[in-house]
PDB file with SEQRES, HELIX, SHEET and CRYST1 records, atoms N, CA, C and O in Angstrom:
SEQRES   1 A   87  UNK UNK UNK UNK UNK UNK UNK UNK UNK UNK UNK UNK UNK          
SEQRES   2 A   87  UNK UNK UNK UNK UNK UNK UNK UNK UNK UNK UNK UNK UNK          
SEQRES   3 A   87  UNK UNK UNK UNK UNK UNK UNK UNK UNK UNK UNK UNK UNK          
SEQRES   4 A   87  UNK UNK UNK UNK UNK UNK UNK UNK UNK UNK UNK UNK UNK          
SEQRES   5 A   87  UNK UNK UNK UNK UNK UNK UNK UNK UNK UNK UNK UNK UNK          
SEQRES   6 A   87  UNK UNK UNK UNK UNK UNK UNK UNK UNK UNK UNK UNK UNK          
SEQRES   7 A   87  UNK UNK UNK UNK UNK UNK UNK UNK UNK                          
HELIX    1 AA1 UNK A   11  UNK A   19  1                                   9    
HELIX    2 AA2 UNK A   28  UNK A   34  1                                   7    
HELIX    3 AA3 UNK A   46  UNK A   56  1                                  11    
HELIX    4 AA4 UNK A   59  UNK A   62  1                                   4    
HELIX    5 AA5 UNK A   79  UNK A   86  1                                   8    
SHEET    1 AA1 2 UNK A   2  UNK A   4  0                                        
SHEET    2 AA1 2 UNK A   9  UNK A  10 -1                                        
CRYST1    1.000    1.000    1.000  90.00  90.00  90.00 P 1           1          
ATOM      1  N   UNK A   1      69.904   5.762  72.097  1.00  0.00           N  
ATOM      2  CA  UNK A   1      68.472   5.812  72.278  1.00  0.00           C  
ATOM      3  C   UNK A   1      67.988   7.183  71.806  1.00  0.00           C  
ATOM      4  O   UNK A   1      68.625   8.237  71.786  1.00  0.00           O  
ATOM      5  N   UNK A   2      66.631   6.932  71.401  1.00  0.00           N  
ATOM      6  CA  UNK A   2      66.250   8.508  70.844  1.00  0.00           C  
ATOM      7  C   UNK A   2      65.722   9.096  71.957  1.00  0.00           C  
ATOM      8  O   UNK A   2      64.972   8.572  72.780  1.00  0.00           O  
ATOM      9  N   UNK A   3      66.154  10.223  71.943  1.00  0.00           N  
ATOM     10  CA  UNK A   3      65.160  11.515  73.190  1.00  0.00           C  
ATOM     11  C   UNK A   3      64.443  11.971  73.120  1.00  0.00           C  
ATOM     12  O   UNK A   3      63.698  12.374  74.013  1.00  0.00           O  
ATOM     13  N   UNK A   4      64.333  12.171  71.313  1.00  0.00           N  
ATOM     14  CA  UNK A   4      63.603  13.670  71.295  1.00  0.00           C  
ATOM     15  C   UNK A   4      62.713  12.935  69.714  1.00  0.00           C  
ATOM     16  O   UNK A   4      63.565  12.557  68.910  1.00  0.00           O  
ATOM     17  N   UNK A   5      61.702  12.775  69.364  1.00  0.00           N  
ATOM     18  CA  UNK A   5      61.306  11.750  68.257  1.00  0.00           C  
ATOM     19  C   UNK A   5      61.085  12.892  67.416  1.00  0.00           C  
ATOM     20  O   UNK A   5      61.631  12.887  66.313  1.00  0.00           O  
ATOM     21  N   UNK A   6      60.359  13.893  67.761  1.00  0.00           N  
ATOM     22  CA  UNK A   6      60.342  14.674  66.790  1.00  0.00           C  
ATOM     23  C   UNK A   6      61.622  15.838  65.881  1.00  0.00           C  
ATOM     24  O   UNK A   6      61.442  16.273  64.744  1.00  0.00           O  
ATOM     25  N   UNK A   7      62.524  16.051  66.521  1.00  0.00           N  
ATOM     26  CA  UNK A   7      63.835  15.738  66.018  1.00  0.00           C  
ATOM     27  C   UNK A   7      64.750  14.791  65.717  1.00  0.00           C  
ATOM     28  O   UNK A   7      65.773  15.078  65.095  1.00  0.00           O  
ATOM     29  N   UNK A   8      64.526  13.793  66.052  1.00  0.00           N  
ATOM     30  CA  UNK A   8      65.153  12.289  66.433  1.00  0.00           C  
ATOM     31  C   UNK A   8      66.686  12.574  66.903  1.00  0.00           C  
ATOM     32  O   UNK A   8      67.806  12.137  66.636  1.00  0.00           O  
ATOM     33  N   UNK A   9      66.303  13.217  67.459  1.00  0.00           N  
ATOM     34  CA  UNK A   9      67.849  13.141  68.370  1.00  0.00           C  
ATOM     35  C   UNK A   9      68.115  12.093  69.476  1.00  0.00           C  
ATOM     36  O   UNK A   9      67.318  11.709  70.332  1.00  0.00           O  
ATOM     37  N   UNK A  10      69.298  11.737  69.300  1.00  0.00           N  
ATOM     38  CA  UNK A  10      69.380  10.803  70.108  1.00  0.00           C  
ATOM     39  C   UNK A  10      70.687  11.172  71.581  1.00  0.00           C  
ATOM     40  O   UNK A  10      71.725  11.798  71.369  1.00  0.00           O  
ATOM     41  N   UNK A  11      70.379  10.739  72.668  1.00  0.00           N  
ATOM     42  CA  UNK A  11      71.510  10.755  73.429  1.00  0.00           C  
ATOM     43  C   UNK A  11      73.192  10.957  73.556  1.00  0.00           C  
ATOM     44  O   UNK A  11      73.890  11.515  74.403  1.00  0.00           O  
ATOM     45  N   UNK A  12      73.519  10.185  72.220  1.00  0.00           N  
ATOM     46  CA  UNK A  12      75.033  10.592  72.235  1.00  0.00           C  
ATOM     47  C   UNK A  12      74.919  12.030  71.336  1.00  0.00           C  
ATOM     48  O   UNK A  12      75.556  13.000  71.746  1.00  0.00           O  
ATOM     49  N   UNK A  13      74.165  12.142  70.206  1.00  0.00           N  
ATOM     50  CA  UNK A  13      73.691  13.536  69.581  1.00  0.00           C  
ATOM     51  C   UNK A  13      73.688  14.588  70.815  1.00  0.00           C  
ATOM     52  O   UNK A  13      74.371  15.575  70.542  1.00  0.00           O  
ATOM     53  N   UNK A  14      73.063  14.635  72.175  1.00  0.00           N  
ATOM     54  CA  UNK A  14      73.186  15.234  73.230  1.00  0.00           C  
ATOM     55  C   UNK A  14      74.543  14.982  73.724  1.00  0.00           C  
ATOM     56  O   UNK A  14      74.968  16.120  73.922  1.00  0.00           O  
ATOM     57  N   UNK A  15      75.247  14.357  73.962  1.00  0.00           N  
ATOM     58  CA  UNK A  15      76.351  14.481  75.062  1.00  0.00           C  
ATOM     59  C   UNK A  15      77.437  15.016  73.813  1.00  0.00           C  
ATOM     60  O   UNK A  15      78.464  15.640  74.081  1.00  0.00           O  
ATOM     61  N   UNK A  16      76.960  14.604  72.207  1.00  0.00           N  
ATOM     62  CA  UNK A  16      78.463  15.255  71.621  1.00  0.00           C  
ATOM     63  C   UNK A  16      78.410  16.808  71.535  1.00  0.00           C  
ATOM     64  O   UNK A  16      79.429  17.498  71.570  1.00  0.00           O  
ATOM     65  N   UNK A  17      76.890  17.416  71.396  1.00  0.00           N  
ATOM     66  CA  UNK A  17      76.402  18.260  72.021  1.00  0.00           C  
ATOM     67  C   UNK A  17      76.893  19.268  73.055  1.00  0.00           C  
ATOM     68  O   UNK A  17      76.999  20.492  72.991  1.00  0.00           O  
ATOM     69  N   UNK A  18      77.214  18.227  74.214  1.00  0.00           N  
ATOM     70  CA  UNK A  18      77.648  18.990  75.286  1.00  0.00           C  
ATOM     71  C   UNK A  18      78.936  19.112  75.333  1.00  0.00           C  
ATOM     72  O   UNK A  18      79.396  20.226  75.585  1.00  0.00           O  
ATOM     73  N   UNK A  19      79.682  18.171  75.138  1.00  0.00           N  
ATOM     74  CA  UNK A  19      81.310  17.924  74.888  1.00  0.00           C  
ATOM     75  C   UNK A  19      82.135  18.552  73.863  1.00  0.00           C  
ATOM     76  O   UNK A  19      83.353  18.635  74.021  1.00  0.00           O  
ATOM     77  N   UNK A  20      81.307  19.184  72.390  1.00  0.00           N  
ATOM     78  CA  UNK A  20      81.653  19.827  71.469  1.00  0.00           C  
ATOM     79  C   UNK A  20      82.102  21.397  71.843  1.00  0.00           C  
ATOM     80  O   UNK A  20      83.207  21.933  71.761  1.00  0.00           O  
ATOM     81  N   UNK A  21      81.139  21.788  72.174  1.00  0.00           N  
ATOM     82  CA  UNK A  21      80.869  22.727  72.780  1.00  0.00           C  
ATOM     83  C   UNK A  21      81.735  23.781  73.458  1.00  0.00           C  
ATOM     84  O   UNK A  21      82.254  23.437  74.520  1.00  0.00           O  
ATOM     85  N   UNK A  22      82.010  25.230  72.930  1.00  0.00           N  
ATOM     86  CA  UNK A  22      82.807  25.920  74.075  1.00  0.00           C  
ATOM     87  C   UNK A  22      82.413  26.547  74.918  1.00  0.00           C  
ATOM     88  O   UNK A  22      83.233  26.806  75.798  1.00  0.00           O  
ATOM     89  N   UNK A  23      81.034  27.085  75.075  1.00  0.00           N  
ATOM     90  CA  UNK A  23      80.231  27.589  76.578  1.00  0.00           C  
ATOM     91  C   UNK A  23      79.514  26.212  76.882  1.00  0.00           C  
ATOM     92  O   UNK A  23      78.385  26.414  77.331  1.00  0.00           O  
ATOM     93  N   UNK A  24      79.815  24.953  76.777  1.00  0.00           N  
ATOM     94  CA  UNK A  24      78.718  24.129  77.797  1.00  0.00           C  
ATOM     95  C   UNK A  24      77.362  24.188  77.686  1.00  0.00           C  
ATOM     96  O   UNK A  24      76.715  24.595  78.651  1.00  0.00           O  
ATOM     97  N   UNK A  25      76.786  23.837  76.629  1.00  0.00           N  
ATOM     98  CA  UNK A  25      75.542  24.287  76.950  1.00  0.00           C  
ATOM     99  C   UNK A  25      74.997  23.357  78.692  1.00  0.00           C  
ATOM    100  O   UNK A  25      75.363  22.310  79.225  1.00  0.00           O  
ATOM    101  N   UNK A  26      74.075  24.348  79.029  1.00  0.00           N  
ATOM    102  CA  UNK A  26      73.505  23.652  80.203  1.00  0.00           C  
ATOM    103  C   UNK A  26      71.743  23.713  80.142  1.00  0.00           C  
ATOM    104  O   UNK A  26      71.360  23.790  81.310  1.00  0.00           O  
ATOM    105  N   UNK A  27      70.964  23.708  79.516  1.00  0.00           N  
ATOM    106  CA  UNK A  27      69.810  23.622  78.774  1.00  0.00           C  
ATOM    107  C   UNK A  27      69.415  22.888  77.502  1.00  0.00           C  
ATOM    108  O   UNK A  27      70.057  22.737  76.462  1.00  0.00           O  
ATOM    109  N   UNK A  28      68.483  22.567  77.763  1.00  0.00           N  
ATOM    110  CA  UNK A  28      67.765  22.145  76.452  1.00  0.00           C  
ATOM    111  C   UNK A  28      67.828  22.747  75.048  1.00  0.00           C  
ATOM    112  O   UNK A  28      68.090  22.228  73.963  1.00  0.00           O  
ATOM    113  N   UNK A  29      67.503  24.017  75.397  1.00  0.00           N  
ATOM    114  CA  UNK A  29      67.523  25.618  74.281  1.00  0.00           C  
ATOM    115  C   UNK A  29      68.588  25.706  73.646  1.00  0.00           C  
ATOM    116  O   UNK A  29      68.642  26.003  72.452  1.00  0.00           O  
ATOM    117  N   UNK A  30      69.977  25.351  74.674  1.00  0.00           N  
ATOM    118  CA  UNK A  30      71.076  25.254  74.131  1.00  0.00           C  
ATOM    119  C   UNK A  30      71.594  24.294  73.025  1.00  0.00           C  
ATOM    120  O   UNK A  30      72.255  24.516  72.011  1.00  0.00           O  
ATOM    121  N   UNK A  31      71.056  23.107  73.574  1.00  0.00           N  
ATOM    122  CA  UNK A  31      71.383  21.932  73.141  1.00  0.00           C  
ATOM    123  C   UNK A  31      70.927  22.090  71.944  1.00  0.00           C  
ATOM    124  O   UNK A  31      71.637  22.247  70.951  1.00  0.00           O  
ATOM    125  N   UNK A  32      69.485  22.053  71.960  1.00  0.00           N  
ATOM    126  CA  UNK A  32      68.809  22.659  70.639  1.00  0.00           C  
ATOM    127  C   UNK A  32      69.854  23.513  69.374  1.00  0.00           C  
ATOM    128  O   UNK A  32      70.354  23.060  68.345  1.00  0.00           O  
ATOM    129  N   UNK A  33      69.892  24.494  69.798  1.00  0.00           N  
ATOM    130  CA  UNK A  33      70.377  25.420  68.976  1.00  0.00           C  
ATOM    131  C   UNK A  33      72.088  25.145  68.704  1.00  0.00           C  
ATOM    132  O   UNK A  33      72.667  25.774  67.818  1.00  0.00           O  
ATOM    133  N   UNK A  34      72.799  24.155  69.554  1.00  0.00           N  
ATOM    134  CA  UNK A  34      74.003  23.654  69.266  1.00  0.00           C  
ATOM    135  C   UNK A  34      73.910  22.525  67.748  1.00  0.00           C  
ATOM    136  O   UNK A  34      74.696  22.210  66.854  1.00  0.00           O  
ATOM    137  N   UNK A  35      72.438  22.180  68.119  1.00  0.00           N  
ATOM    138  CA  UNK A  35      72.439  20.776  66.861  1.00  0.00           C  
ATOM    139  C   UNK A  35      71.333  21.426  66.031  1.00  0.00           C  
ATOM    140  O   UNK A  35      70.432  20.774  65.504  1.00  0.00           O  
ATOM    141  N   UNK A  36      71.450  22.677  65.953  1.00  0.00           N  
ATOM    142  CA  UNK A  36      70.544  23.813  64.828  1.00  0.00           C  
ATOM    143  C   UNK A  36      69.373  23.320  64.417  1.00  0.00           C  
ATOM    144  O   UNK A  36      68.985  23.354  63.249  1.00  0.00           O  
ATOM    145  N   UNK A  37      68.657  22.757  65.531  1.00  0.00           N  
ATOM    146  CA  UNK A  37      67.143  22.651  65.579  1.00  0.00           C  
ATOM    147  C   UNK A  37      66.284  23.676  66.892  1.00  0.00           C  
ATOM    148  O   UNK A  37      66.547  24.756  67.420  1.00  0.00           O  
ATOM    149  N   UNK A  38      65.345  22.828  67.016  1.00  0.00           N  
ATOM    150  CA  UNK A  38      64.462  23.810  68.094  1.00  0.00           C  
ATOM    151  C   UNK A  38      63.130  22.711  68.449  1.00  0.00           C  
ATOM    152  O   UNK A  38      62.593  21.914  67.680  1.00  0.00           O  
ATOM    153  N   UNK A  39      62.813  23.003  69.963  1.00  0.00           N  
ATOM    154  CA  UNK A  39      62.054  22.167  70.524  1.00  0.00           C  
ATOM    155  C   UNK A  39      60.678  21.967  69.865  1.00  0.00           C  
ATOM    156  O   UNK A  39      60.098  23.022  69.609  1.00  0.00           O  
ATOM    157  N   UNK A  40      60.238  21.190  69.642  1.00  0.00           N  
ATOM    158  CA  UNK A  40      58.773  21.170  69.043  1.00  0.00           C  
ATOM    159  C   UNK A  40      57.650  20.964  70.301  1.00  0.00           C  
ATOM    160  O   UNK A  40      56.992  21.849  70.848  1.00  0.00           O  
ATOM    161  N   UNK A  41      57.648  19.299  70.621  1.00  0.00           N  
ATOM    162  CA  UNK A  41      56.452  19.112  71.238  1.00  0.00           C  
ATOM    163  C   UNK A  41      57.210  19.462  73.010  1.00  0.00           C  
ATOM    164  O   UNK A  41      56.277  19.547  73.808  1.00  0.00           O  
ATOM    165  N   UNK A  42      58.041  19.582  73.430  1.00  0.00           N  
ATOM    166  CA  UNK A  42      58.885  19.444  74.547  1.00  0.00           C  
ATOM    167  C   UNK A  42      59.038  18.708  75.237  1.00  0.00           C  
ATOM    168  O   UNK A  42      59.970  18.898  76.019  1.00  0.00           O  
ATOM    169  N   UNK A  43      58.258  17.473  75.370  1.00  0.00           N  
ATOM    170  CA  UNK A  43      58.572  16.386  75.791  1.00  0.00           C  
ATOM    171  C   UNK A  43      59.790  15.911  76.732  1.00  0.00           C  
ATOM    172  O   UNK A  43      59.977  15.623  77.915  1.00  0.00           O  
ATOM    173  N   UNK A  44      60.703  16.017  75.197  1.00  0.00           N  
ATOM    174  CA  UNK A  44      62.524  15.551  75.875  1.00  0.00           C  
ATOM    175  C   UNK A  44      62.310  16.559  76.964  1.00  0.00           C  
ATOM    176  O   UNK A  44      61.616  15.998  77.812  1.00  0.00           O  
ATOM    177  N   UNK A  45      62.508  17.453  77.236  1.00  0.00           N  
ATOM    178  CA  UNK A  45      63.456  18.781  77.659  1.00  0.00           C  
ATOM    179  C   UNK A  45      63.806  17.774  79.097  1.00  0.00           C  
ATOM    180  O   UNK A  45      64.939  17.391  79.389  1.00  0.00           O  
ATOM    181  N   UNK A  46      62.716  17.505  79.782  1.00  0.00           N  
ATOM    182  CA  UNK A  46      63.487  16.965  81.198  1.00  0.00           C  
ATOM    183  C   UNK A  46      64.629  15.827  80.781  1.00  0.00           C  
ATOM    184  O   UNK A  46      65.617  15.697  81.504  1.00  0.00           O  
ATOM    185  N   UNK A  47      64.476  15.085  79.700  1.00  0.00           N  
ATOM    186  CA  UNK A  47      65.707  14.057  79.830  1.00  0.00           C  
ATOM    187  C   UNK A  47      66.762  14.665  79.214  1.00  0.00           C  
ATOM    188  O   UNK A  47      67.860  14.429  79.719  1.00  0.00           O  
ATOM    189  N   UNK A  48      66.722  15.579  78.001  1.00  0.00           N  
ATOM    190  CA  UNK A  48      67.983  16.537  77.896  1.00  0.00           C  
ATOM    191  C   UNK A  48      68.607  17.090  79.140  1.00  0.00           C  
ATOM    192  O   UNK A  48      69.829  17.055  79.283  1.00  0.00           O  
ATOM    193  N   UNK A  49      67.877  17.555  79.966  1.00  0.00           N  
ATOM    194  CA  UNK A  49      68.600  18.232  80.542  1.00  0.00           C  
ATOM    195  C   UNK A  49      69.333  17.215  81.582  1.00  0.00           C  
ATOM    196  O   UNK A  49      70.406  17.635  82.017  1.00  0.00           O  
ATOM    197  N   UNK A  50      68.868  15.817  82.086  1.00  0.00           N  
ATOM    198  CA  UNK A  50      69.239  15.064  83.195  1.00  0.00           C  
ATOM    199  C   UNK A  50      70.774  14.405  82.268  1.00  0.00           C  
ATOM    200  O   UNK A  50      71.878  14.258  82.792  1.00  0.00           O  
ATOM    201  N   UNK A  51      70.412  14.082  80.745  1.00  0.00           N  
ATOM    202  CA  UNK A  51      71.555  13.899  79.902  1.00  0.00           C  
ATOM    203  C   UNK A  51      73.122  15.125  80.363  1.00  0.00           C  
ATOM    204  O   UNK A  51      74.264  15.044  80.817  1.00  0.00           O  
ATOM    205  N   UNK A  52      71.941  16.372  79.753  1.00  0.00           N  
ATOM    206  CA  UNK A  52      73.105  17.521  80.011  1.00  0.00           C  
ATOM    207  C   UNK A  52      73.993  17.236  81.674  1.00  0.00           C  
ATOM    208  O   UNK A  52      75.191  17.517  81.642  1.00  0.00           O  
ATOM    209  N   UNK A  53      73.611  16.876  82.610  1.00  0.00           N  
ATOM    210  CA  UNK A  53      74.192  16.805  84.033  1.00  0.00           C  
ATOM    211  C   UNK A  53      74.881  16.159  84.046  1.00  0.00           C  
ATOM    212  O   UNK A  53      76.020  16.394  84.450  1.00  0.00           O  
ATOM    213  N   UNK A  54      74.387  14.803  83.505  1.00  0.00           N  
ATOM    214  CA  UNK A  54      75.309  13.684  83.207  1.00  0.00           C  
ATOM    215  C   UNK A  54      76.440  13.970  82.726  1.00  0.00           C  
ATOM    216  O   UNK A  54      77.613  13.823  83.070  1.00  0.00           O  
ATOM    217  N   UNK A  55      75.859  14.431  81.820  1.00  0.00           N  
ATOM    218  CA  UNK A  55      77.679  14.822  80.808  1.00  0.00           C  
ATOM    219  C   UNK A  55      78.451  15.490  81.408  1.00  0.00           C  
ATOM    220  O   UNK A  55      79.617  15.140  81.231  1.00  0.00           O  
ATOM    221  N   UNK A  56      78.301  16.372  82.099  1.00  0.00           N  
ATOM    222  CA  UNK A  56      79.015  17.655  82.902  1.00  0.00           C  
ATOM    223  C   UNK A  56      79.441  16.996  83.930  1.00  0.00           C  
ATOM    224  O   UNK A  56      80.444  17.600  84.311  1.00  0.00           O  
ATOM    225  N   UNK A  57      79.234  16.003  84.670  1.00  0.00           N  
ATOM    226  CA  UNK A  57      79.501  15.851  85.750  1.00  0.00           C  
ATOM    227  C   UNK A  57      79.697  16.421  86.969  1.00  0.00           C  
ATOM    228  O   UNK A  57      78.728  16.816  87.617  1.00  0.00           O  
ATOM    229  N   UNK A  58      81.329  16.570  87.565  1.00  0.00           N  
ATOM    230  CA  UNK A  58      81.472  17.080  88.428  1.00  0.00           C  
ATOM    231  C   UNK A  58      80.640  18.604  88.407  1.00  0.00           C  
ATOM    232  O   UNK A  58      79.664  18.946  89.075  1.00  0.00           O  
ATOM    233  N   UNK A  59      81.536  19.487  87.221  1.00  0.00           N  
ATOM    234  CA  UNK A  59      80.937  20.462  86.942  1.00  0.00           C  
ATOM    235  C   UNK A  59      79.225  21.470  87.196  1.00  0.00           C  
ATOM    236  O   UNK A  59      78.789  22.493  87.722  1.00  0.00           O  
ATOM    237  N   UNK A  60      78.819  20.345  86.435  1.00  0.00           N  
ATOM    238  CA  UNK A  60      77.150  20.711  86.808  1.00  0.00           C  
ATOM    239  C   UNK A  60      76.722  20.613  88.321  1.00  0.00           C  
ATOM    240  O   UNK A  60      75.650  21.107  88.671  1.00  0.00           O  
ATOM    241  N   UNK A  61      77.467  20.045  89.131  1.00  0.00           N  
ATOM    242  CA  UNK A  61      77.080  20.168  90.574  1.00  0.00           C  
ATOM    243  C   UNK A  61      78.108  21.483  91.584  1.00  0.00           C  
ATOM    244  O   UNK A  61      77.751  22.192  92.524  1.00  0.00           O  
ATOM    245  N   UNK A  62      79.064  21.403  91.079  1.00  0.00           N  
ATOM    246  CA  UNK A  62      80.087  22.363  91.387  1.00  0.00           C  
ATOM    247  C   UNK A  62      79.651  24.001  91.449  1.00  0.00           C  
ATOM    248  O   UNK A  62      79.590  24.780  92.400  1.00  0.00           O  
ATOM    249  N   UNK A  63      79.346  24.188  89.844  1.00  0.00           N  
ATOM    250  CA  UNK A  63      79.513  25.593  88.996  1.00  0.00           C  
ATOM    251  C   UNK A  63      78.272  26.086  90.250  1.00  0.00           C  
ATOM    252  O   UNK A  63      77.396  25.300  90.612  1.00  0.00           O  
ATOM    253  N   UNK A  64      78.402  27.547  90.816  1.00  0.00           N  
ATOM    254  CA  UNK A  64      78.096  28.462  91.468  1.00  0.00           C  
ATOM    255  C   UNK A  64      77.835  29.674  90.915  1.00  0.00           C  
ATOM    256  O   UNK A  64      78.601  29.861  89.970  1.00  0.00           O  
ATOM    257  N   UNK A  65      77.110  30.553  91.085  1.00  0.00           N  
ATOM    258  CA  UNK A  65      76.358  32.223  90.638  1.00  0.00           C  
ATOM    259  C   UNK A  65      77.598  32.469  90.334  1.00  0.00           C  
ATOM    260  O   UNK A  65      78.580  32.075  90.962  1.00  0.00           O  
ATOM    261  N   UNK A  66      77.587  33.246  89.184  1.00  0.00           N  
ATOM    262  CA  UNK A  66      79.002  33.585  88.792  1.00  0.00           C  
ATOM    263  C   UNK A  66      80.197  32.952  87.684  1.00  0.00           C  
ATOM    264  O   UNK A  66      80.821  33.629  86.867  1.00  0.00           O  
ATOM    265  N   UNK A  67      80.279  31.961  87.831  1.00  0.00           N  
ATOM    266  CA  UNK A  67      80.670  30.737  87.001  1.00  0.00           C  
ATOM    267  C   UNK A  67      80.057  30.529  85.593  1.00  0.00           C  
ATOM    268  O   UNK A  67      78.846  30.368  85.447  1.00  0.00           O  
ATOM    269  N   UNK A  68      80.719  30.535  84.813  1.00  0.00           N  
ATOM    270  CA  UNK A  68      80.562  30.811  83.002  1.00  0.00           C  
ATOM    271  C   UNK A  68      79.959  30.044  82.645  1.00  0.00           C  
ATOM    272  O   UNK A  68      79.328  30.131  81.591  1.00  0.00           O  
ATOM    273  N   UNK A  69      79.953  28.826  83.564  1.00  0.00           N  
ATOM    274  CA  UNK A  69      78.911  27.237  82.976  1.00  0.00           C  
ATOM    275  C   UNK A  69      77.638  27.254  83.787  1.00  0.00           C  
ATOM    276  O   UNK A  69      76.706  26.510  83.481  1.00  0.00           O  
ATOM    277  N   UNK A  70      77.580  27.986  84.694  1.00  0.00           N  
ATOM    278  CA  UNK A  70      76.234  28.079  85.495  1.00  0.00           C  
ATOM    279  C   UNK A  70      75.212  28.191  84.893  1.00  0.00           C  
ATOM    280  O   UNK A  70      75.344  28.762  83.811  1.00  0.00           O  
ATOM    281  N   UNK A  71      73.841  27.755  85.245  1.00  0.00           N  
ATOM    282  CA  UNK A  71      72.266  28.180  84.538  1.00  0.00           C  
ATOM    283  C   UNK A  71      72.534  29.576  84.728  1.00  0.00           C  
ATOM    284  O   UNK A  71      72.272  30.294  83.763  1.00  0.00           O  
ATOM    285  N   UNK A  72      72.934  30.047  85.618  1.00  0.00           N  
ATOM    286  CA  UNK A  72      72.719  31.712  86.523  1.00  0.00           C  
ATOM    287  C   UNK A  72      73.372  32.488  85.243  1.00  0.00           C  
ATOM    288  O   UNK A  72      72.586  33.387  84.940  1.00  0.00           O  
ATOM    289  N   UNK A  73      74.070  32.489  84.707  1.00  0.00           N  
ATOM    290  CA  UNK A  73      75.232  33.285  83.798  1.00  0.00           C  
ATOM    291  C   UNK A  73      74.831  32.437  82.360  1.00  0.00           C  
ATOM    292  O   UNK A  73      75.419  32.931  81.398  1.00  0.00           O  
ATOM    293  N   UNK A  74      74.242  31.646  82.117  1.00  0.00           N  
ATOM    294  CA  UNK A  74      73.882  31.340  80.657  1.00  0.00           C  
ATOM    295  C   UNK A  74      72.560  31.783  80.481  1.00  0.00           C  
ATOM    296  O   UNK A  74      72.328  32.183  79.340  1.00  0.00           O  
ATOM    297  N   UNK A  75      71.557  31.833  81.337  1.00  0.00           N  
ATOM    298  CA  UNK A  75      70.221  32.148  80.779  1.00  0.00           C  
ATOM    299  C   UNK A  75      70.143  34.077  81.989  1.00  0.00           C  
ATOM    300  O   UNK A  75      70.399  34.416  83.144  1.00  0.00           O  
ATOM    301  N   UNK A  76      69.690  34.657  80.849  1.00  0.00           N  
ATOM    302  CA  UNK A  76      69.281  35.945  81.604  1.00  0.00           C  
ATOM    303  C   UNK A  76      67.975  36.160  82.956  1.00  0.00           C  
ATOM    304  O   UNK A  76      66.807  36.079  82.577  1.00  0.00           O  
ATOM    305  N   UNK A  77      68.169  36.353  84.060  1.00  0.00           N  
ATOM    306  CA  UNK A  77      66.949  36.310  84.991  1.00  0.00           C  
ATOM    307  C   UNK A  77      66.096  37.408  84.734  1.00  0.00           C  
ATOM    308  O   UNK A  77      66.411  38.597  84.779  1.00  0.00           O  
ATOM    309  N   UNK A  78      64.833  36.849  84.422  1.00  0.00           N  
ATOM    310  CA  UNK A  78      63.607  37.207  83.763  1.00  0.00           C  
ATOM    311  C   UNK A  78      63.030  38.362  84.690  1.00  0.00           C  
ATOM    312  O   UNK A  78      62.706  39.515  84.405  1.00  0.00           O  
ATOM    313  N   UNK A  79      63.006  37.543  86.115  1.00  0.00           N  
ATOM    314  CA  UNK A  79      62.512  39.047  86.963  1.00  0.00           C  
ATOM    315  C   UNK A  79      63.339  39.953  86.834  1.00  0.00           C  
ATOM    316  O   UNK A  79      62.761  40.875  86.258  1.00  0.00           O  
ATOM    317  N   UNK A  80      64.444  40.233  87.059  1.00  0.00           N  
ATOM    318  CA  UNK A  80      65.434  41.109  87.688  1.00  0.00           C  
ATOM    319  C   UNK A  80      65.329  42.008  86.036  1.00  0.00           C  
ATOM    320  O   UNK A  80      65.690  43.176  85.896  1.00  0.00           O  
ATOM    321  N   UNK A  81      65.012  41.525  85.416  1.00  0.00           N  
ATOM    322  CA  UNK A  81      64.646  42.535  83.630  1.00  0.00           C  
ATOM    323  C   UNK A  81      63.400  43.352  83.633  1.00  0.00           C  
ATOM    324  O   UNK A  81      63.190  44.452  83.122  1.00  0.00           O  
ATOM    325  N   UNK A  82      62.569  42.518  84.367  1.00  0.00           N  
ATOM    326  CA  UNK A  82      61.145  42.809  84.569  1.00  0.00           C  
ATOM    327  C   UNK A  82      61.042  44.341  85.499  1.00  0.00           C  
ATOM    328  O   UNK A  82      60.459  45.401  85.271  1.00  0.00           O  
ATOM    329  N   UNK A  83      61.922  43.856  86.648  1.00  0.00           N  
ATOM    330  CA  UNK A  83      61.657  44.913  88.026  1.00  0.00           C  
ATOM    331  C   UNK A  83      62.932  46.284  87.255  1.00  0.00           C  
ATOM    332  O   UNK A  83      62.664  47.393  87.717  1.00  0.00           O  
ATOM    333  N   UNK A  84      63.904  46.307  86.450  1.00  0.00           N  
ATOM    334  CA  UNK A  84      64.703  47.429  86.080  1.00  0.00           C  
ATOM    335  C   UNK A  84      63.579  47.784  84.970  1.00  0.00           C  
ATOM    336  O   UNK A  84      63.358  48.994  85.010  1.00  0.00           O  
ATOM    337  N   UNK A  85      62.805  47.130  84.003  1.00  0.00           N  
ATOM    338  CA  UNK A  85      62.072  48.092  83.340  1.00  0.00           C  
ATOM    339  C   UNK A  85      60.952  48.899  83.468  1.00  0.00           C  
ATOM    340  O   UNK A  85      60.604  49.917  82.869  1.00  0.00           O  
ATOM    341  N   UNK A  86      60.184  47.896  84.850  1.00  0.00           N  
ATOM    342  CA  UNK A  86      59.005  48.552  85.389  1.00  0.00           C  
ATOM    343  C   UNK A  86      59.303  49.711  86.099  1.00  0.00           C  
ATOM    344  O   UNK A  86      58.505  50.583  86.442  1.00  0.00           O  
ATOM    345  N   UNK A  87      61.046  49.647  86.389  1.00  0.00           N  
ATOM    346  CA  UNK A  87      61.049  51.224  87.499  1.00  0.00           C  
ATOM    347  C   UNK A  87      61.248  52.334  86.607  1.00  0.00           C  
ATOM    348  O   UNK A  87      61.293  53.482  87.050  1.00  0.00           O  
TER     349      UNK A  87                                                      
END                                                                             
């Protein structure tokens, strides 16, 4: 099935995506940039990402702060950049 129309990506395009992969992507952004495109209208992003869980399984419910596959350790936290440059 397609996800994403304006890329026409489709679902298994996402899970080979995720399965290819040696950091896991766990985002959309990722996913994106694994299949060397980029989000247009954003639409997909919520079913990419419910795809991305899927695929991960156990994992995506498991992985904890700290953990190499975590959201926490793949995407940088925006405040905590914000509050070290404002001081």
């Amino acid at each position: 099935m397609i996800v994403c129309s304006c890329n026409v990506i489709s679902d298994h395009d996402v899970r080979n995506a995720v399965n290819a992969a040696d950091d896991l992507p766990r985002s959309p952004k990722q996913v994106y940039d694994c299949l060397g495109c980029s989000a247009e209208c954003g639409r997909c992003a919520r079913t990419i990402k419910t795809i991305i869980d899927d695929a991960l399984g156990a994992c995506a419910k498991s992985c904890g702060a700290g953990c190499p596959h975590s959201a926490a350790a793949a995407e940088p936290d925006v405040h905590a950049e914000f509050a070290l440059a404002a001081s």
